[in-house]
Every structure is written in C-alpha cells, then in structure tokens.
N, C-alpha and C positions, 0 to 999 in steps of 0.2 A: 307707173313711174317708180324706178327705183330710189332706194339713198343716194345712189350715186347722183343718178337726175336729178334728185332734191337739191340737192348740193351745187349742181351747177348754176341749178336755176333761181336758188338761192342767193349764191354769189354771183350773177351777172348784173340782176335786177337792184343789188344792193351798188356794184360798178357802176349799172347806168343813174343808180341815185344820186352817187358821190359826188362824179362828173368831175372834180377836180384833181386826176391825177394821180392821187398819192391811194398810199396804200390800207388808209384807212376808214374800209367803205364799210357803212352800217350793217352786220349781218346778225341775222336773229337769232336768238339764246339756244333754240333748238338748233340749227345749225351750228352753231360753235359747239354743243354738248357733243353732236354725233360725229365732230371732227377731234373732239377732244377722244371721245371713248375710241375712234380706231385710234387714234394715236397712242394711250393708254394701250391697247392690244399690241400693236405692233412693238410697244415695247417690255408689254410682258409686264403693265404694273398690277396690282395684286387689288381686289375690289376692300372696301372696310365693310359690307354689308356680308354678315356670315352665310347667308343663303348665295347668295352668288358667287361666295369662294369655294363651297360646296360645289357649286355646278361647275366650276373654274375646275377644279381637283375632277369633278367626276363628272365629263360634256355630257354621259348618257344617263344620268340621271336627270335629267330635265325632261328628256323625252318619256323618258320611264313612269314619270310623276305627272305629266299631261296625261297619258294614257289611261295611267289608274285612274287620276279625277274623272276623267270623261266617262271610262267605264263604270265607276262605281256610281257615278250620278246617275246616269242612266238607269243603270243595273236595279237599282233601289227605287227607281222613278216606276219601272216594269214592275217588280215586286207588287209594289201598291198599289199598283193597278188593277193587276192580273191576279191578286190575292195570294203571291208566289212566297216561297223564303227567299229571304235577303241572295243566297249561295245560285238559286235557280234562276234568279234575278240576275246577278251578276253575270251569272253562265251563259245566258240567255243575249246578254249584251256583248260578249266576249264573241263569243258563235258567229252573232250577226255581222258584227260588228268587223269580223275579219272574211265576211262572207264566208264562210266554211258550209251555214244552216245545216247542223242535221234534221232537226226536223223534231227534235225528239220532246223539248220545248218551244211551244209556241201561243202566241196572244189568244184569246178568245173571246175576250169583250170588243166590241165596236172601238172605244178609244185606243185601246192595244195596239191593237191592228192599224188604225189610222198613225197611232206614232210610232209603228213599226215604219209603216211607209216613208215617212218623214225621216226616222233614225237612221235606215240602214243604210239609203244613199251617200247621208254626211259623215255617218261612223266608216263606212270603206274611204272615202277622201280622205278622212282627218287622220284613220289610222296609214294609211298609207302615205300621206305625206309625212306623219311622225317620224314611220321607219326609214325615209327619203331623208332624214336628219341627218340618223343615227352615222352614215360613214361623212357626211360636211361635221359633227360635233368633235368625232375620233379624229380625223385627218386631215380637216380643213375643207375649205369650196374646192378647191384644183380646178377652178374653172379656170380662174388670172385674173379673175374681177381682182384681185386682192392686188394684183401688182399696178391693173389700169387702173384704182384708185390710190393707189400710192405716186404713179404717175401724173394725176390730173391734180392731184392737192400738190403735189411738189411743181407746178406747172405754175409759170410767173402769171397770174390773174391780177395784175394793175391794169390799169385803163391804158397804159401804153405796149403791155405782154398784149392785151388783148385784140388791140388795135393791129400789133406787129402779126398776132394770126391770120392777121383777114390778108391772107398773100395776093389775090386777084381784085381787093380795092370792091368786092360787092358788098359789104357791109355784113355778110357771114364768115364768122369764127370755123375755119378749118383747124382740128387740132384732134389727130390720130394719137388713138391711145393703142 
C-alpha cells in the first residue's frame, strides 16, 4: 500500500466514523503531516531543518550519502573480519556490492563468506534501487502519481462527495483518477 492508499483509507474510515455529514471527520496526525508535507512541496515551502534544505538544494546527495553509509558500514564490518585494511574493505564492498566481483579481493574466513552471501544479494537491490532515485530526485516521478494525488485530495471527500461517487447505488466509491 502506497501513501496514496494510506490516505484514502485513512480518510474513508475517519468518514465512516464521522457519519454526520460535514466535513470535519477525525483523521490521524500522520495523515494530516503527509497531506501537509505534499502540500508544503507542491508549494515549494522551504524545510527549517538544515539537513533537509541541503537535500532540498542537492536531491542527489541523499542518495550519495545512503550509499557511502551502507558501503562504508559494510566495508569496515569486512575489514574486521577478514583482517583487511579499512581501503580493501571498503573496495571489497564497493566491487560486490555493484556486482562487478573481480575476484582480486575476497572473504576467507567461514564468517566472510557467509556474510558475503547475505551482503551481496541486498547490496545489488539496495544499490540499485539508490541509483533508480537518482533521475525521481533530479526530475521528479513523471509517473502522474503526482497529479492523481493532487487529484484525489482536491476530490470533495464529505460523506455526501462520497456518497454522490457511488453512481450505480452499490455502495462502491467509483472515482477515476
């Protein structure tokens, strides 16, 4: 389930709570933050937390700074294992991690090896989803999710919008985003 499904299922469940009509059905804190912050986006307001206007200024430094962490944890985690320097260690997680393996560094204790097995499946997901960021951080999703959610929140959600969706009277909300 996405945010967006969050949201809906959020705001329906807080409708059928209400049950009286108007428009001010109980909806939970998380929900109102995650409607506030698109909102907040869409209008371009500015964060007060300096780490996040850093990311705001520069989308691919977040990915850039997941990666090191993940690598350098790793990297060092190897190191100490395998009795490696910090650099071969790192190298070692960099290699694996983007599947390249040369070969030229590798585990040789039993543990190594077993948390090689374990690392290098999540380190190719994780790195690869990182760099699956990098053009949604630079250019946005371009999927449209961004407009069908500008869509569905601008969407009259009172007990009588809701009502007026159910066009066939089966007691399901049809409402095409």
């Amino acid at each position: 389930m996405d945010a967006r499904d969050a949201i809906v299922a959020e705001t329906r469940a807080a409708l059928l709570r209400a049950g009286d009509g108007s428009n001010s059905a109980a909806v939970s804190p998380a929900v109102l933050a995650k409607m506030k912050a698109m909102e907040d986006k869409k209008s371009g307001a500015k964060s007060n937390n300096p780490i996040e206007r850093v990311f705001q200024l520069f989308p691919v430094l977040e990915v850039v700074l997941y990666m090191t962490i993940y690598t350098v944890a790793f990297g060092n985690l190897f190191a100490y294992l395998e009795n490696w320097s910090f650099a071969d260690g790192v190298y070692f997680a960099v290699i694996s991690g983007t599947s390249i393996g040369y070969g030229d560094v590798s585990p040789v204790t039993s543990t190594g090896r077993f948390l090689s097995i374990l690392y290098i499946p999540f380190a190719v997901v994780f790195v690869s989803t990182q760099l699956g960021e990098v053009p949604d951080k630079l250019f946005g999703s371009g999927d449209g999710n961004d407009k069908k959610l500008e869509k569905l929140m601008s969407a009259d959600l009172s007990l009588e919008g809701i009502l007026a969706m159910d066009k066939d009277g089966d007691g399901s909300v049809h409402l095409v985003l």
